[in-house]
N, C-alpha and C positions, 0 to 999 in steps of 0.2 A: 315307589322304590327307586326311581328314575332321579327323584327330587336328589333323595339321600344319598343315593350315590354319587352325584354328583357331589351335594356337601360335604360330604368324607374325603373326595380328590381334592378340593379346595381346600379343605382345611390339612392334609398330608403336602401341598408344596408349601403352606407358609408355616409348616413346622418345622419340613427340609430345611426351608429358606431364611427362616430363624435361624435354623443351625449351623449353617453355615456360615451366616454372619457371626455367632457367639466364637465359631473355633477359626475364625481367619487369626491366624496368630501375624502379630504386628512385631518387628523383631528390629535391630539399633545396635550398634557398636556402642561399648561405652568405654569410658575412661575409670575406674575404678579404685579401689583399695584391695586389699589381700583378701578382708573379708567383710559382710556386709556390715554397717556401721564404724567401721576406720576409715582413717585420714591417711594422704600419704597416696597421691593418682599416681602409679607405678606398673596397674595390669591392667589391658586390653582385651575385656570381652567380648561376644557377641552377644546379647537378653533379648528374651520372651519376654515383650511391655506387657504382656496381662498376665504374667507369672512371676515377674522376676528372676525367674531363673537362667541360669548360664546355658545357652546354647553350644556354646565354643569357646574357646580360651584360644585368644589370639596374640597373647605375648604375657609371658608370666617373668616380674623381674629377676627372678632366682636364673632362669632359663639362659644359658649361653647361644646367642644369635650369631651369625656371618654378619658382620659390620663395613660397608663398600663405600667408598665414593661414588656420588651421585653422577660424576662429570667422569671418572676413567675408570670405572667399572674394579677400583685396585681398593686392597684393604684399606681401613682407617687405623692411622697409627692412633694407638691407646694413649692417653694422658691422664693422670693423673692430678687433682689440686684442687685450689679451695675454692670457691668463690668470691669474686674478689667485685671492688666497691667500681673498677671499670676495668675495659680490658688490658690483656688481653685475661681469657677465663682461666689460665694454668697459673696467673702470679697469687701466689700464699699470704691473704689478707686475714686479719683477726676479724670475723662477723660478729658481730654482738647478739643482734636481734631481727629474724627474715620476718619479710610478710606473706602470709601463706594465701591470703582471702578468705579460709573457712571457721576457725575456732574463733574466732572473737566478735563478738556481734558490731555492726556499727548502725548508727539508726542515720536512715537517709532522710534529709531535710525536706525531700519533696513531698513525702509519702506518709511517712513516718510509719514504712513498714522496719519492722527490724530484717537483716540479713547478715549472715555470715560473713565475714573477712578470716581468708586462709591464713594461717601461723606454718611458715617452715620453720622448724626449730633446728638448724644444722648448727651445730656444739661450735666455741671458740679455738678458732684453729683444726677444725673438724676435718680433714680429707673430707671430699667430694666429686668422685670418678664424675668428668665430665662428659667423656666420652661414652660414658655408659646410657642406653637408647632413650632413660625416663629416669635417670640419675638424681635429676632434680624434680621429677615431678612433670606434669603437665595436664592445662585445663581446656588447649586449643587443637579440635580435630578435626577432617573432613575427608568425606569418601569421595573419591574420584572413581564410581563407577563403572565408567569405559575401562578403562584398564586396569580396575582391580589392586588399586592402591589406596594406602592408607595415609594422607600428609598429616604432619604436626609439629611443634615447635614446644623445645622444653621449658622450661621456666627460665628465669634468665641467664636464656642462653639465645644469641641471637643467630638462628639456626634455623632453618627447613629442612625434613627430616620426615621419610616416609617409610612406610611395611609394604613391601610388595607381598600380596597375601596366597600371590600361585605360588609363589618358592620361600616365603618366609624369611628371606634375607631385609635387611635395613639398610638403608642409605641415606647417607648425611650431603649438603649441598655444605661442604666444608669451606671455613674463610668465603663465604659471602654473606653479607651481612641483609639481615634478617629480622629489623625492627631495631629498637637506640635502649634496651632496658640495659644497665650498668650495672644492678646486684640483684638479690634476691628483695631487697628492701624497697626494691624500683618501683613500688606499686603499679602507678601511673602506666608505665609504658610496658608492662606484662602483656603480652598478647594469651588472650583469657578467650577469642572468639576466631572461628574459623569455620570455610563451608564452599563447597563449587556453586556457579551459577549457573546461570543458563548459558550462559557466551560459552562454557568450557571453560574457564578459568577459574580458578583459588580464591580466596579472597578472606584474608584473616585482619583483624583490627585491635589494636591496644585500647587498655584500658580507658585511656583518657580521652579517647576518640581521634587523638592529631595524629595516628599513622596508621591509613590501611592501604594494605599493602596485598598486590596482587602478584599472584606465578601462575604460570601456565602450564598446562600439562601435557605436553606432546608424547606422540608414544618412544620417538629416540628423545630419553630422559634430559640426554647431555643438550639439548638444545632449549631446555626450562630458563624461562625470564623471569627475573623477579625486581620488581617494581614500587618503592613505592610512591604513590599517590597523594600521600600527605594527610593533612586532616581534615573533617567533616566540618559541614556548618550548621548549625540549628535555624531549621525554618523558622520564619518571622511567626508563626502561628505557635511555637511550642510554648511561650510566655514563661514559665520559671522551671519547664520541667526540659534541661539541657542533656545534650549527649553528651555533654564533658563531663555532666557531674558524677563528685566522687561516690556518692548513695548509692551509684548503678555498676562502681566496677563489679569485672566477672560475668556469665551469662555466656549465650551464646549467640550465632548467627541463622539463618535459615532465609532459603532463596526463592523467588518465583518463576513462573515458568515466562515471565513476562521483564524479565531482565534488573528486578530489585532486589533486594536483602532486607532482608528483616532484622535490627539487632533485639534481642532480647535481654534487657540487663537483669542481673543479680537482685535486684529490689523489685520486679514485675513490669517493667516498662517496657512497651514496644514502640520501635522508632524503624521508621519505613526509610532506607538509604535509595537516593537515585545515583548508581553509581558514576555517571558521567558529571554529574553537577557538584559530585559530593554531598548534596544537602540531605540531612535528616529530618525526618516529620513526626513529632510526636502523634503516634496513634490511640493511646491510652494506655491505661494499667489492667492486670491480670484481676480480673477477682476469682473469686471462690477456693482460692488455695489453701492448706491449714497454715496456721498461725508456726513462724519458724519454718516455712518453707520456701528456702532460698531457689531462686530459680537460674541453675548453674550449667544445662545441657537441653538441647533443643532439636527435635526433627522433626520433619513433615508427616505428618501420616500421610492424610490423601488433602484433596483440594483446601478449605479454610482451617483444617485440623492441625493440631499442633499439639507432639507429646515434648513433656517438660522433666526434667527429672533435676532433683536438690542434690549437692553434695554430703549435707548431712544429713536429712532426713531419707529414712529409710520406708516411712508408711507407706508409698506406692509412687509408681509414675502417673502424672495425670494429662490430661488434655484440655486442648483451649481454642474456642476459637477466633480468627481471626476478626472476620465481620464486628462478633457481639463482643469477646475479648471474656466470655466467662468459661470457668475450666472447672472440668470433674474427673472423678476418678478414674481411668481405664484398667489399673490393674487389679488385680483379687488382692483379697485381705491379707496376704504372707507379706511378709517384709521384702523388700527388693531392694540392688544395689544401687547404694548411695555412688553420684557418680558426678566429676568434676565434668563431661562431657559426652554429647552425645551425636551419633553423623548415621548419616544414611542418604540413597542416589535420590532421594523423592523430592519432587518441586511443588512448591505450593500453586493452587490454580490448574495445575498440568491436567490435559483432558487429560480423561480416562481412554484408553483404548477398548476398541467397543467387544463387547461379551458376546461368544456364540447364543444365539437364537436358541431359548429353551426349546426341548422336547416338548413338544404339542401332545395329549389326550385324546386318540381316536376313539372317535365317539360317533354313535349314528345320530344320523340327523335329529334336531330336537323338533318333536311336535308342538301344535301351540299352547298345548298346556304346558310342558316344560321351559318354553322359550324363555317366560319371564324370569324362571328359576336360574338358567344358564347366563345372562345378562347379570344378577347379579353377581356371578362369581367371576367377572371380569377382572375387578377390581385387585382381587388377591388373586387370582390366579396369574399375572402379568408381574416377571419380573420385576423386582426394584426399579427406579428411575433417578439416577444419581443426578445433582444436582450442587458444582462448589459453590453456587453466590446462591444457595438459598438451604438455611440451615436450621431442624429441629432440635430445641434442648429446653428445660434438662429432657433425656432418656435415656433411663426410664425415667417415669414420671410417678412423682412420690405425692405431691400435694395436690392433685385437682386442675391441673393447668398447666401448659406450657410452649412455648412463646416459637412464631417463626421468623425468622430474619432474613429480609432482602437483600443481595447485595446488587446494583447497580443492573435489575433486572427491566423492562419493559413498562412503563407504568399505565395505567389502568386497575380495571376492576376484576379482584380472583377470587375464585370458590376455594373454601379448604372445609373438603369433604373428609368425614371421617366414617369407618369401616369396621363392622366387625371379620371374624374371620369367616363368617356363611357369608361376606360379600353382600350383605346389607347396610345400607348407611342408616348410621344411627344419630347425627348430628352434622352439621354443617353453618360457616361462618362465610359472607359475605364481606370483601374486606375493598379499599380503594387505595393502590398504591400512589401515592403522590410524590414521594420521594428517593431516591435513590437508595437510601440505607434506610431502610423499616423496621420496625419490629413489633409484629402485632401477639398480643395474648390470646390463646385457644382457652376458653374454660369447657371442663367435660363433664357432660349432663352428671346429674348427682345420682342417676342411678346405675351408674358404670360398676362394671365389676372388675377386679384384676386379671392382667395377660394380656394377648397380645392384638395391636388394631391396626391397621393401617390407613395412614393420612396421605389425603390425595388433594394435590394445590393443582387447579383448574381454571384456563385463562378465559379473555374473553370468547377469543377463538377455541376455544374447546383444545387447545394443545394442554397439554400434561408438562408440565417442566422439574414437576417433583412427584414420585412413589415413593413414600418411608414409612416403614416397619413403626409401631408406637409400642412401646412396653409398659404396662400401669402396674405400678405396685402397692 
């Protein structure tokens, strides 16, 4: 009786502790359309990544806002006019044809993934309220956290421009200039990427890679600096896959807790920025995305995680990580919004802040027949053990297998013990790390059954550096 109660405790916290990992909702500002599957970044919501759905509605373009200067706290005189081929943005120019980055596909020479290139179609001789907060559009956002602001910069418009989200008003850093884009045609110098780092500061980049450009976020606004820095250089190791190129305009940024940026372009590439050197390092391409999904918005989940979301596809938001660079789906099967941008306070690598110590099960002493029963259910019964540079996928696990990834962990020899939920091991893999970035295949005995196990990576010194849940389907 002693046994089985015990197995029933063990097996009720990794059902808790399933559950709560299934309902931690992962949540992301995005840049949007009116509704899901339009064009046209004009509304700021707040989304459930595994629902898609709207949490909040944080700027609806119909919506009349308080519009201030950033520097004397006084209204923004309104302007009306068109877009013009350079400044200043109120003289009345004939447009022919804008580029938007999303409706038209272009195929990037590196990859030969296809992606989107947006089309603004604003009419010949068209008004265009410039002064209005997403007038034109916008693909570049970032959450500044600490004070609960929202930066961004519209389409060509060479402008900083933020939502203060306690009181809802907007402010523009008026007549200071704010990137070199001259129309809406400007491809190249569209600032399409933006995100805080670790330093406290900003840091948005154009298309073409030769302007990033930094501001700083102090809490008296009027004392904001804006900087720019110039252009990136491609490390000598990227060989034909450049930060300049055209394949990758669009996409976004994301930051470490360790003072880098991440750029993510619009065709799947990741390029690791040292912001002091400038220099860029190709880190590889995105696999596992569906076909036609441009990669147009970018946040941290938690340490090597990374959610992505496309501008036109609406199938779901996915995740990727950084280590291995392969991505799957995090949200449920409803369609979610398609979104030119995506921000949130989270830094990639950032510890975790440590979790209260579970409730312990008082229990009487075990005798020595039960001893051995209670030793197994160590395993599950001990919470999680988070772990950023060592990472299990796919999970769940669909095919019979799957893979762990090292990142720049300890090298030597690890056990990766695997667990059912009575806290018996049912298989285990002997592995030798030699290298810095690993990545070793798990296969799971062929007599597994579906649900749920947990894998335990076990060093030589008997330390635990990894507890993670296994899902088999």
């Amino acid at each position: 009786m002693k046994r089985i109660t015990l197995l029933l405790l063990a097996a009720f916290f990794i059902f808790n502790f399933s559950q709560a990992q299934k309902t931690k909702q992962i949540s992301g500002f995005a840049i949007t359309a009116g509704e899901k599957g339009q064009s046209g970044w004009k509304e700021v919501r707040l989304v459930d990544i595994a629902t898609g759905a709207e949490l909040k509605s944080v700027y609806q373009s119909k919506q009349e806002v308080e519009i201030l200067n950033a520097r004397t706290g006084k209204p923004v005189v309104k302007k009306d006019g068109n877009i013009s081929a350079a400044a200043p943005l109120t003289k009345a120019v004939p447009v022919k044809k804008v580029v938007n980055l999303d409706d038209e596909l272009r195929k990037d020479i590196n990859t030969n993934v296809n992606v989107h290139v947006v089309y603004f179609t604003e009419g010949r001789n068209m008004p265009v309220q410039t002064d209005k907060p997403f007038s034109t559009s916008s693909a570049a956002m970032a959450y500044d956290k600490k004070h609960e602001r929202l930066y961004y910069t519209p389409m060509a418009i060479n402008q900083l421009r933020y939502i203060d989200l306690k009181s809802n008003k907007i402010y523009y850093f008026e007549d200071e200039p704010f990137g070199v884009v001259k129309s809406m045609g400007d491809a190249p110098s569209q600032i399409t990427r933006m995100v805080f780092a670790s330093d406290g500061n900003g840091y948005a980049l154009s298309n073409d890679g030769n302007h990033l450009i930094r501001f700083t976020a102090p809490k008296k606004v009027e004392s904001t600096e804006i900087t720019d820095l110039g252009a990136l250089t491609d490390d000598a190791v990227n060989g034909r896959y450049s930060v300049h190129s055209g394949g990758g305009y669009g996409g976004d940024m994301i930051a470490d807790a360790k003072g880098f940026l991440y750029l993510i372009t619009a065709n799947h590439n990741v390029f690791k920025i040292d912001i002091n050197s400038k220099v860029a390092t190709f880190l590889g391409a995105i696999t596992g995305l569906p076909q036609g999904f441009s990669t147009n918005g970018a946040m941290v989940e938690e340490g090597s995680k990374v959610i992505v979301a496309s501008s036109q596809s609406t199938v779901g938001y996915y995740r990727f990580d950084l280590t291995t660079m392969q991505a799957e789906r995090v949200s449920d099967g409803q369609q979610v919004f398609n979104a030119s941008d995506l921000a949130n306070g989270v830094l990639a690598f950032e510890k975790q802040k440590k979790q209260k110590k579970q409730p312990e099960v008082v229990e009487q002493k075990p005798t020595e027949q039960n001893n051995v029963a209670e030793e197994k259910q160590k395993p599950v019964t001990q919470p999680e053990v988070a772990n950023n540079n060592i990472s299990v996928y796919p999970n769940p696990v669909t095919n019979g297998f799957f893979k762990v990834a090292f990142n720049d962990q300890p090298l030597g020899k690890y056990q990766l013990q695997l667990f059912d939920v009575s806290g018996k091991m049912i298989s285990s893999k002997e592995i030798v790390l030699n290298n810095k970035m690993q990545v070793e295949e798990y296969r799971l005995p062929s007599f597994i059954t579906k649900g749920s196990y947990v894998l335990k990576v076990v060093g030589e010194t008997n330390n635990t550096p990894l507890v993670s849940q296994i899902t088999v389907q």
